[in-house]
C-alpha positions as CSV (number, residue, x, y, z in Angstrom):
1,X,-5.7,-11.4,14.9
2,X,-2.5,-9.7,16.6
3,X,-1.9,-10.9,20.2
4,X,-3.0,-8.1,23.1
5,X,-0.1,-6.5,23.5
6,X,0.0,-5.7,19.6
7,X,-4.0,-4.5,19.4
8,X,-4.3,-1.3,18.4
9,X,-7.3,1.0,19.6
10,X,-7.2,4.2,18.0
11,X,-10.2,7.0,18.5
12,X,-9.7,8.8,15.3
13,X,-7.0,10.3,13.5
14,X,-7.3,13.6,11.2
15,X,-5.4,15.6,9.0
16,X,-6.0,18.8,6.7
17,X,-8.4,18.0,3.6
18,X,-5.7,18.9,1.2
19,X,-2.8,18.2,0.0
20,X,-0.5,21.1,1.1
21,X,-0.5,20.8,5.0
22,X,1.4,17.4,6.0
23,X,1.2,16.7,9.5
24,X,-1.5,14.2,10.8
25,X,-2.7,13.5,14.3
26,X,-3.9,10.2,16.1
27,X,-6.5,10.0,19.3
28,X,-6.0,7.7,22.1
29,X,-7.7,7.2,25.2
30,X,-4.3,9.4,26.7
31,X,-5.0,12.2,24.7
32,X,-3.1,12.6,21.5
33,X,-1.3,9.3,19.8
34,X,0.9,9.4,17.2
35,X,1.8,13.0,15.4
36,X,3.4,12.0,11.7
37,X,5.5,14.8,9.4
38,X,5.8,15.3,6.1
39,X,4.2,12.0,6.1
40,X,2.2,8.6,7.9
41,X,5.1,6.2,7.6
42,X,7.7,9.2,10.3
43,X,5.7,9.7,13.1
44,X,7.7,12.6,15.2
45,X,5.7,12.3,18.1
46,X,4.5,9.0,19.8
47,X,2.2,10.8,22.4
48,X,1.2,14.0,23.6
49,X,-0.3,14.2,27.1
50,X,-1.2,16.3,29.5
51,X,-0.1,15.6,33.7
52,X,-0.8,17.5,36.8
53,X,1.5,19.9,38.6
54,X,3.7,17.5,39.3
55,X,4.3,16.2,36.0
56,X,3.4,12.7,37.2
57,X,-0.4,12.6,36.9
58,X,-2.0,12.0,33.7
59,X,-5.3,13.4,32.5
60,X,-7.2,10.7,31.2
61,X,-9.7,10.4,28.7
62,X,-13.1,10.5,30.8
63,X,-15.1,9.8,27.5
64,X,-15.1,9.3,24.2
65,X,-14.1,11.6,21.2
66,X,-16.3,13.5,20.2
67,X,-16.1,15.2,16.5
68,X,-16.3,19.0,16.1
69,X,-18.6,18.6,13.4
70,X,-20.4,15.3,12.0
71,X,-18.8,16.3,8.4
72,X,-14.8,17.3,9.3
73,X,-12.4,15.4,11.0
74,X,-12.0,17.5,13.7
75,X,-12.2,16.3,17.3
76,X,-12.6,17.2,20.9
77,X,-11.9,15.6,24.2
78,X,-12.3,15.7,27.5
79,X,-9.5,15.0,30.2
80,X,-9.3,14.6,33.6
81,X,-6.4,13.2,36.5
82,X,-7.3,10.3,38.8
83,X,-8.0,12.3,41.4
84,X,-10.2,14.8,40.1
85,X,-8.5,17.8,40.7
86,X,-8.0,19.7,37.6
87,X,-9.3,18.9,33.7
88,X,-9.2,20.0,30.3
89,X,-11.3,20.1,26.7
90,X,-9.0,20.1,23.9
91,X,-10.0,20.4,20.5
92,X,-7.4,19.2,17.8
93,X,-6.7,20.1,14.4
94,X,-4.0,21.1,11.8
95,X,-3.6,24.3,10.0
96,X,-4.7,23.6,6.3
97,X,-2.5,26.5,5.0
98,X,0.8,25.2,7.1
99,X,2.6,22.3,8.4
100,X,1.1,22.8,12.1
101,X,-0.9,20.8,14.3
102,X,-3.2,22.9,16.3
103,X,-4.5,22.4,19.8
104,X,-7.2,24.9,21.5
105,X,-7.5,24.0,25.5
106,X,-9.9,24.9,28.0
107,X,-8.5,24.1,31.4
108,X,-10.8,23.5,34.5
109,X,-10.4,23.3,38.0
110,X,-12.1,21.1,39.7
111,X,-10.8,21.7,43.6
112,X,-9.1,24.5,44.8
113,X,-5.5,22.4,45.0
114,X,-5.5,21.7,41.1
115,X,-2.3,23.4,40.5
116,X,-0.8,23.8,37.1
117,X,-0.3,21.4,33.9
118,X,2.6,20.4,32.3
119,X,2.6,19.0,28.6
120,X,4.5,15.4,27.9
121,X,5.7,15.0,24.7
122,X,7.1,12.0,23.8
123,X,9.5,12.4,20.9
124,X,10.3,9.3,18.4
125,X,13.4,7.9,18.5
126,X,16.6,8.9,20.9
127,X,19.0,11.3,19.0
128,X,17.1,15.0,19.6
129,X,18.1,18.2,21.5
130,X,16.1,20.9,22.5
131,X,16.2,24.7,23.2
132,X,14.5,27.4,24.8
133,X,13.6,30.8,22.5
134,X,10.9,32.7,21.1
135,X,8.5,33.1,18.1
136,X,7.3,36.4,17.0
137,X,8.0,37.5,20.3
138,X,6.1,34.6,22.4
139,X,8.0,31.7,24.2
140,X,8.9,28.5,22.3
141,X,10.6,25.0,22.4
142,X,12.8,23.7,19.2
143,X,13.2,20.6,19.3
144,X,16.3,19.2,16.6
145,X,16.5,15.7,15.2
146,X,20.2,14.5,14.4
147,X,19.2,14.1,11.0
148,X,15.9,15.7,10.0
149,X,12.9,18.2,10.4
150,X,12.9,20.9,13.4
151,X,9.6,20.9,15.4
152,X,8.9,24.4,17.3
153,X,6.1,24.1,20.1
154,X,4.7,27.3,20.9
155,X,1.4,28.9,22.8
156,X,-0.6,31.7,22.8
157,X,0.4,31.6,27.1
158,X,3.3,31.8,28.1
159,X,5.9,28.3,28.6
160,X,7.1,27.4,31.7
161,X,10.2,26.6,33.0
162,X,12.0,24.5,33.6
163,X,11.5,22.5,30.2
164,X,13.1,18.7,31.4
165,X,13.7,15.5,29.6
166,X,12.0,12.9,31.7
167,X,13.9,9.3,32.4
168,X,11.7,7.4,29.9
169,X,13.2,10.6,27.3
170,X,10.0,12.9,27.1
171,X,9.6,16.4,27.4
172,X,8.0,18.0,30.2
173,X,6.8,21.5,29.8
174,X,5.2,23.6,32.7
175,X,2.3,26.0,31.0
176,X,0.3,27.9,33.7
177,X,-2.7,29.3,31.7
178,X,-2.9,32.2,34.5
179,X,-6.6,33.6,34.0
180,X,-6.9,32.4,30.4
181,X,-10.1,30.2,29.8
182,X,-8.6,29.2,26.7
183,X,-5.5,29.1,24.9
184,X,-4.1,27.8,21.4
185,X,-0.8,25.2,21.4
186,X,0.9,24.8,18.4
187,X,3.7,21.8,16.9
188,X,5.0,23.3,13.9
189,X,7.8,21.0,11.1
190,X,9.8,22.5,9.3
191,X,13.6,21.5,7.5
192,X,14.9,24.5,9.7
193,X,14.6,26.2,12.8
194,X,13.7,29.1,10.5
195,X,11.0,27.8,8.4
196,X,9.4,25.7,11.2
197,X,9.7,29.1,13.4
198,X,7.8,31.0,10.4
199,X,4.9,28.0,9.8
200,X,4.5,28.2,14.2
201,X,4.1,32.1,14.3
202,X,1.7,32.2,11.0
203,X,-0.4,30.1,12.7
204,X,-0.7,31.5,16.1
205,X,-1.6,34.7,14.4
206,X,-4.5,33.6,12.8
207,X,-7.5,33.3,15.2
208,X,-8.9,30.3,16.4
209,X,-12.4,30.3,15.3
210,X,-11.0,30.9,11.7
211,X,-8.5,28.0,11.7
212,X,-11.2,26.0,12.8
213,X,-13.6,27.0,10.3
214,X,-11.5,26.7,7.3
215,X,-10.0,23.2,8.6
216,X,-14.0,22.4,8.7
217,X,-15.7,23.7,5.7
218,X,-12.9,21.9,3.5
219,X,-13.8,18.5,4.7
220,X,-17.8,19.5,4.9
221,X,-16.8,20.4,0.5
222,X,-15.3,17.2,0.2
223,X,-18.0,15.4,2.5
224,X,-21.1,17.2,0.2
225,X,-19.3,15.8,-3.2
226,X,-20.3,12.1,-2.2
227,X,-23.4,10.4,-3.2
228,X,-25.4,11.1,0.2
229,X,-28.0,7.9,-0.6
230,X,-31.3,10.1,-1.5
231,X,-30.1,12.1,2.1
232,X,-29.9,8.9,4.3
233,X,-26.5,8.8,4.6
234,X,-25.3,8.3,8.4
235,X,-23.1,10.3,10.0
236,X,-20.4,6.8,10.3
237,X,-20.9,6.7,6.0
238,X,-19.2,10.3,6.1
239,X,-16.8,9.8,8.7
240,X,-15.6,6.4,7.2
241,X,-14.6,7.8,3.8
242,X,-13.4,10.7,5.6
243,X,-10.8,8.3,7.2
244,X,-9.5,6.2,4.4
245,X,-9.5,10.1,2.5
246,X,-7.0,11.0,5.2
247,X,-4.6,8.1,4.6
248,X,-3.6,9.1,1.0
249,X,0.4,10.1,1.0
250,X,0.4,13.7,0.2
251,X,3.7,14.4,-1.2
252,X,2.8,11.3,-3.5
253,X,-0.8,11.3,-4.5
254,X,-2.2,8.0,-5.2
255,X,0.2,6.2,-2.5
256,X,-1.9,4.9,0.1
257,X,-0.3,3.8,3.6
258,X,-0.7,0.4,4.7
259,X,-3.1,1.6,7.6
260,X,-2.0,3.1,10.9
261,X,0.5,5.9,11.4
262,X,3.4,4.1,12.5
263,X,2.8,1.5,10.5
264,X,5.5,1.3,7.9
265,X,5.0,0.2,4.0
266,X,2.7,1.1,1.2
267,X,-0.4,-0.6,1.1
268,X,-1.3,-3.7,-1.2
269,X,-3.5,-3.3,-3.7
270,X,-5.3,-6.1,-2.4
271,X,-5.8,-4.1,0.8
272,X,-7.0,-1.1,-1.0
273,X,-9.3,-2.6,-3.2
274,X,-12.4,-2.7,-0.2
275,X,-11.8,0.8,0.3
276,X,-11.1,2.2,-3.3
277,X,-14.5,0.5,-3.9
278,X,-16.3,2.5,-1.0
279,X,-14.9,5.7,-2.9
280,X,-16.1,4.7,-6.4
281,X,-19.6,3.2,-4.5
282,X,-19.6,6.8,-2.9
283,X,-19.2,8.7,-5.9
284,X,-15.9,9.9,-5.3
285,X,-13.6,8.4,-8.1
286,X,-10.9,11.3,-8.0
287,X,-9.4,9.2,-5.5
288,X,-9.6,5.7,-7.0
289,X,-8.2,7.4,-10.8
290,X,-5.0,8.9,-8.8
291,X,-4.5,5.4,-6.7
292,X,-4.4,3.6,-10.3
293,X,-2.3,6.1,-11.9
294,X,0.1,5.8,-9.5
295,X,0.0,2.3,-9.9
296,X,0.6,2.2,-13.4
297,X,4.2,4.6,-13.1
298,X,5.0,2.7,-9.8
299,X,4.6,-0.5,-9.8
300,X,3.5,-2.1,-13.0
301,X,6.8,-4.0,-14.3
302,X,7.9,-4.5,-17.6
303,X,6.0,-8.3,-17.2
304,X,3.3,-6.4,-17.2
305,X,2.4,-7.5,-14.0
306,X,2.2,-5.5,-10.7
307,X,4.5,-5.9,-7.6
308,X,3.6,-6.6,-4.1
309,X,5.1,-3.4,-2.0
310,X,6.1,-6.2,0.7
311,X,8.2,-8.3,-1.7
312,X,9.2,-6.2,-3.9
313,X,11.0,-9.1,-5.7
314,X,8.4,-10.7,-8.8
315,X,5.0,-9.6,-10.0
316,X,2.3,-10.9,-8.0
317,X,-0.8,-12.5,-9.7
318,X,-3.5,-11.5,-7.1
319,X,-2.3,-7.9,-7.4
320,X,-2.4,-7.7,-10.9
321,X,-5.9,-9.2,-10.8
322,X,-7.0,-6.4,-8.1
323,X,-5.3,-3.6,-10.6
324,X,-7.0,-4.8,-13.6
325,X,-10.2,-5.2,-11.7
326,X,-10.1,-1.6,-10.5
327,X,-9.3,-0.1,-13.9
328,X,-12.5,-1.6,-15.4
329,X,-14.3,-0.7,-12.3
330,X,-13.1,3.2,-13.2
331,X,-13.6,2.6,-17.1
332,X,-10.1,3.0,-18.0
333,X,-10.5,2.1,-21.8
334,X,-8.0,4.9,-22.8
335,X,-5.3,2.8,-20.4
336,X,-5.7,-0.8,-22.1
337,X,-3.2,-0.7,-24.3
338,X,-0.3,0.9,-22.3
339,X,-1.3,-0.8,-19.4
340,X,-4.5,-3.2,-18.8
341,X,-3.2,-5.6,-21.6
342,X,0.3,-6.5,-20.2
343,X,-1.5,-6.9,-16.9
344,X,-4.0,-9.1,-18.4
345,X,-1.3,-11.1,-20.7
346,X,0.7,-11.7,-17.6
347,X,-2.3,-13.0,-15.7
348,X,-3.2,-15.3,-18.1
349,X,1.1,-16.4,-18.2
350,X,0.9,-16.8,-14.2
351,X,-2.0,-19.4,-14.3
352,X,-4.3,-18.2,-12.2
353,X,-4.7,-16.2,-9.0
354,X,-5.4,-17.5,-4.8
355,X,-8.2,-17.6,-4.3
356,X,-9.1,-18.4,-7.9
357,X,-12.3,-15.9,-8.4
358,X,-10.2,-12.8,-8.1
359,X,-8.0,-14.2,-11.2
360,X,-11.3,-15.3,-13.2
361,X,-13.0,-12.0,-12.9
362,X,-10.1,-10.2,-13.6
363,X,-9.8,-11.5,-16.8
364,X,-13.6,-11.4,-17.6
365,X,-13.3,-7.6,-16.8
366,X,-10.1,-7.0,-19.3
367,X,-12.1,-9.0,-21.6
368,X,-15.0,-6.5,-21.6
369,X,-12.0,-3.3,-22.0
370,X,-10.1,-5.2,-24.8
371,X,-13.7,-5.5,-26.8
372,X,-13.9,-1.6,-26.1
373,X,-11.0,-0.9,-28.0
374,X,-11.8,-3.4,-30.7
375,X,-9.6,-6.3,-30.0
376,X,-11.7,-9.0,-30.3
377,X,-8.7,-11.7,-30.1
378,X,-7.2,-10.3,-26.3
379,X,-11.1,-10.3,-25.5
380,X,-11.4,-14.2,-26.9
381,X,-8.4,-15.1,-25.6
382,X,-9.2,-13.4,-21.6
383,X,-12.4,-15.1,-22.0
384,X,-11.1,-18.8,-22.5
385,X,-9.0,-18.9,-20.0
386,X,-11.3,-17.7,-17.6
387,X,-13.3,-20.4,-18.6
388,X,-11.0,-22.6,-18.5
389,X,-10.0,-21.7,-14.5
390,X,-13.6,-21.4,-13.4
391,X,-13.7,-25.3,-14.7
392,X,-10.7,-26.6,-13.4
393,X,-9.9,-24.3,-9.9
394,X,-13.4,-23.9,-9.3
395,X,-16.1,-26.5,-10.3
396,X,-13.6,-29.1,-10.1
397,X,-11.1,-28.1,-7.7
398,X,-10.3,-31.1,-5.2
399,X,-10.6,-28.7,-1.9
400,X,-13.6,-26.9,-0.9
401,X,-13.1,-23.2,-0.3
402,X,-15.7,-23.4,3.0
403,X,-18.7,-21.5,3.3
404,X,-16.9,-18.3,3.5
405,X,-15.1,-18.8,0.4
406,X,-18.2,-20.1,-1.8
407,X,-19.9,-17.0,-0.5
408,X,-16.9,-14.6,-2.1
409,X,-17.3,-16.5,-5.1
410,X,-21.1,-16.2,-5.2
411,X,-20.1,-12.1,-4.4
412,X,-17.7,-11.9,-7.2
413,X,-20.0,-13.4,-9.5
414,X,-17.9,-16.5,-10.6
415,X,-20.9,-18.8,-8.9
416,X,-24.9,-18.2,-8.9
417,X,-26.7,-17.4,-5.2
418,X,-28.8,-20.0,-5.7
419,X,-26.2,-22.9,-6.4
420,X,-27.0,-25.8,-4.1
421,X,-22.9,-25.9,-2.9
422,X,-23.3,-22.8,-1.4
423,X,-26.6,-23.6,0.1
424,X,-26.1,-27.1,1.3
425,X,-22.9,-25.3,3.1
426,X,-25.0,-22.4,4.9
427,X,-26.7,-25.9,6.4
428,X,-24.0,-27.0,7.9
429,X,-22.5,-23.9,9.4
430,X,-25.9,-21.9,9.5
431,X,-24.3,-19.1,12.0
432,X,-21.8,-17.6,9.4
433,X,-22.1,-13.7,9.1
434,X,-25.4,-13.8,11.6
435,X,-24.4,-10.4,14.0
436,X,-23.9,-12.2,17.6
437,X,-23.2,-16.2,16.4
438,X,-20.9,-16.2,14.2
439,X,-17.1,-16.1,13.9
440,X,-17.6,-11.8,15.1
441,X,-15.7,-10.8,12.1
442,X,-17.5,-7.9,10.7
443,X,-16.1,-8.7,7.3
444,X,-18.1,-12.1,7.9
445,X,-21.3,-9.7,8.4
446,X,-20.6,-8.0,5.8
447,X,-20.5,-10.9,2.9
448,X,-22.9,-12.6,4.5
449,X,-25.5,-9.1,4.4
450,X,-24.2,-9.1,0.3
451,X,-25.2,-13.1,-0.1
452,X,-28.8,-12.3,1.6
453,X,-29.4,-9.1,-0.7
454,X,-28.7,-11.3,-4.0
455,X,-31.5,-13.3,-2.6
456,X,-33.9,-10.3,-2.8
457,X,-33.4,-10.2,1.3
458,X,-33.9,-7.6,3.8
459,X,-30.0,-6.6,5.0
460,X,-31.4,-3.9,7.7
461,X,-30.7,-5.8,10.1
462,X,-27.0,-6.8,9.4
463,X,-26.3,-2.6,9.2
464,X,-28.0,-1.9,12.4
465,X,-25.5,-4.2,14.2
466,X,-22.9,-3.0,12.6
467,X,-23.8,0.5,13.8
468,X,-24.8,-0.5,16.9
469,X,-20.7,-1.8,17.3
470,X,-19.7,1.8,16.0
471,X,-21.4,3.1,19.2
472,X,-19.5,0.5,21.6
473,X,-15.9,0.7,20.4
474,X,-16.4,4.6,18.8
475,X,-15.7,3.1,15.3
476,X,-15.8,0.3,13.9
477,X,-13.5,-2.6,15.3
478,X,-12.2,-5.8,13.5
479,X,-14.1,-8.1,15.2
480,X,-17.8,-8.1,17.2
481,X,-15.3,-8.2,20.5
482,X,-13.2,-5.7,19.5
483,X,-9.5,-6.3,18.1
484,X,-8.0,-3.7,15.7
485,X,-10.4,-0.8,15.8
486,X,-10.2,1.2,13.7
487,X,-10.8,-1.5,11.1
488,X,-10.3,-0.2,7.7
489,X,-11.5,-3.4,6.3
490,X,-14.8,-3.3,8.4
491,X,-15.5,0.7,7.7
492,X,-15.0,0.1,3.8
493,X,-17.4,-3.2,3.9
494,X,-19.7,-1.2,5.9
495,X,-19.9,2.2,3.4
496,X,-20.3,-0.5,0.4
497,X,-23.1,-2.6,2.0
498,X,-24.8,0.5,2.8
499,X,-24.5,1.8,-1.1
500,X,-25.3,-2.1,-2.1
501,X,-28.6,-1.6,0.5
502,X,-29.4,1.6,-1.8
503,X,-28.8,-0.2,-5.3
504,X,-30.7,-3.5,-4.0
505,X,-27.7,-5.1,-5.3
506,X,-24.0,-5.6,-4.1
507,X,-21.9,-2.7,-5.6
508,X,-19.1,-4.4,-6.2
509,X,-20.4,-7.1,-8.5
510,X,-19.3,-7.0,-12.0
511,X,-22.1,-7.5,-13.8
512,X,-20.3,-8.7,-16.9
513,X,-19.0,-11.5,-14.8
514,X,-22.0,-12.4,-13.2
515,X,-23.6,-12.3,-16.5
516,X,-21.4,-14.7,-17.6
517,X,-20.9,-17.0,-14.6
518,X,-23.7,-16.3,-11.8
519,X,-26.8,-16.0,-14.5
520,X,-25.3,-18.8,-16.6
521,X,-22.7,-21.0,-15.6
522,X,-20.9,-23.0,-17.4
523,X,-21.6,-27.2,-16.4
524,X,-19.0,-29.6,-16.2
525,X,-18.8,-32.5,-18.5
């Protein structure tokens, strides 16, 4: 877990369903986090916040986030300063036709000394300059990196003046909404002035209530194209996939971000397995099909094995394992010989995979996709030394993986339910997974809820905890106390036990491993 000062507590982020409109948005308990252009990895705008008349007040978050809509990422929020003197709702969006992030505020005074607001904009970095001017006739801010995009703030009321860069290199901009009980903001990108002037003054001509509802109804489309569980599908099912749906690169489809806007790197396939598996468990496999094509140009090298995007030095085994895993998982067939095989060949070259399972089912898997395409001697071959690790890294190994680990085995289906090891464990360390005694992972929660539903066991109560943390921390954090929230890993292991409570079995077992291992496993000599 990352020390305090490195936790991260986000209340949401959002971004356009689409692929066209490229500026995301992050929510924080100080109004607006992180704003990213053309991508998540080049955040422009570490915070956006609103302050008193002064400029030295803050409005506050006095509750939580609260979405627009249970189906759309969009959200609203209430602020107000310490003292109480003046408050806003702001609703935040982005224009899904242009490159603008979109705020509609409704100021309210709470004394009759509330003054005006100024908006704080903290820029990233230190090498900008700003100027005063207008757009389609109303007043504006362009703000110029040495070396990049051009950001134009402008408002549907007029800007104040005058605009001043604070000591700690912010922007402070007087707005005096006069008698207007609401008015629109708008942070438009664009490679010039010109073109991040034209995106600003297209979307402050388009009204409000039709930004909103086009920004809505594309992710209610996208939300009504996943498998809604017979209609029992929560509102957190939706609004998890939803999430990892908005971290997809969009000027490189298929390139996930490790995470968190800010956050720099392309995410591991080990990483994005959990969540690629809550899209294909969801019924959404666009996602996961553009995610492996990508990964078959990008990284796949000519070993046939797949790099790590942190090293980016040698193939790694445990991502090749994830890769091959995932293209059975999306019944690739048609890709086995121009790109499942070298990844399988290579596997079997590296010798196996930490921890082993991943490695062993990976190989079962490729085995079931070479005997698709008729070759019976890559199948044989997959299959042997599968066998052969499950004997040697496995059955025999000389260290114990710990009940957590015999569990992920039993889960991959390298090692039956019922196996005494696994039980005889539990025994010991009965509290593993249980909601309030164990170790407060929710990932913990989660394997153990997948172990008890192979048992033919009730997992009811395992989700309701989980839920009932969604209501504490507003999502789902990393751990029971909080940590990391959002989790990514928690949400996806959340949407895949639900899916695995619907099937009565986990969803991410292969059954062509556990028919081979967990039904009937091979014994040691």
């Amino acid at each position: 877990m990352k020390p305090p000062s490195q936790i991260m507590h986000r209340l949401g982020w959002g971004t356009a369903q689409n692929h066209h409109s490229k500026v995301w948005f992050t929510l924080s308990e100080a109004a607006l986090g992180e704003i990213c252009y053309p991508d998540l990895s080049s955040p422009r705008f570490r915070q956006l916040q609103w302050t008193g008349a002064d400029g030295a007040i803050p409005l506050q978050s006095a509750q939580q986030v609260e979405p627009v809509e249970e189906r759309s990422l969009a959200f609203r929020q209430l602020l107000r300063d310490r003292d109480r003197r003046f408050g806003l709702a702001q609703t935040v969006i982005t224009d899904p036709l242009r490159q603008s992030l979109v705020l509609r505020v409704q100021p309210e005074a709470l004394s009759a000394s509330s003054g005006g607001l100024h908006l704080s904009l903290q820029p990233t970095g230190g090498n900008h300059r700003f100027r005063t001017g207008s757009v389609g006739g109303r007043q504006a801010v362009f703000l110029q990196e040495t070396e990049g995009s051009v950001t134009v703030l402008a408002s549907t009321v007029p800007l104040g003046s005058p605009v001043q860069v604070t000591a700690k290199g912010s922007l402070s901009i007087p707005i005096d909404p006069g008698e207007e009980a609401e008015f629109t903001l708008v942070l438009s990108f664009g490679e010039t002035e010109a073109k991040a002037a034209e995106e600003a003054e297209g979307t402050l001509r388009c009204p409000w209530p039709e930004l909103l509802e086009s920004y809505n109804r594309d992710w209610q489309l996208y939300c009504r194209k996943l498998n809604s569980l017979e209609g029992w599908a929560p509102p957190l099912y939706y609004r998890s996939l939803m999430l990892f749906r908005a971290l997809e690169d969009k000027q490189d489809p298929g390139s996930f971000h490790s995470g968190f806007p800010g956050e720099t790197g392309e995410s591991s396939i080990q990483r994005l397995i959990p969540l690629l598996t809550a899209f294909w468990a969801a019924g959404e496999l666009q996602t996961p099909k553009r995610v492996l094509k990508h990964l078959l140009s990008r990284r796949q090298q000519a070993d046939g094995g797949f790099l790590h995007p942190s090293s980016g030095e040698k193939s790694s085994p445990e991502e090749t394992a994830c890769a091959v895993w995932l293209a059975w998982q999306l019944e690739a067939v048609r890709l086995f010989e121009k790109g499942i095989r070298p990844a399988a060949d290579f596997l079997v070259r590296s010798g196996g995979t930490t921890p082993p399972e991943t490695g062993i089912a990976a190989l079962v898997c490729a085995a079931d996709l070479a005997e698709s395409r008729g070759d019976e001697a890559s199948a044989r071959r997959y299959r042997e030394t599968a066998d052969r690790w499950l004997e040697e890294q496995i059955l025999r190994g000389s260290e114990s993986p710990g009940v957590k680990g015999l569990i992920r085995q039993v889960r991959m289906g390298v090692r039956p339910a019922g196996d005494p090891v696994v039980r005889t464990a539990l025994e010991r360390e009965p509290s593993f997974g249980q909601p309030g005694t164990g170790d407060g992972r929710l990932l913990s929660i989660g394997e153990r809820a997948h172990y008890e539903l192979l048992l033919d066991r009730d997992v009811a109560s395992y989700l309701s905890a989980i839920e009932n943390l969604a209501e504490k921390w507003g999502l789902l954090p990393e751990t029971e106390q909080g940590g990391i929230v959002p989790d990514l890993a928690a949400h996806a292991e959340y949407v895949r036990l639900l899916v695995s409570q619907s099937w009565g079995t986990p969803c991410d077992l292969a059954p062509v491993v556990a028919e081979r291992y967990a039904d009937h496993p091979p014994t040691t000599s």
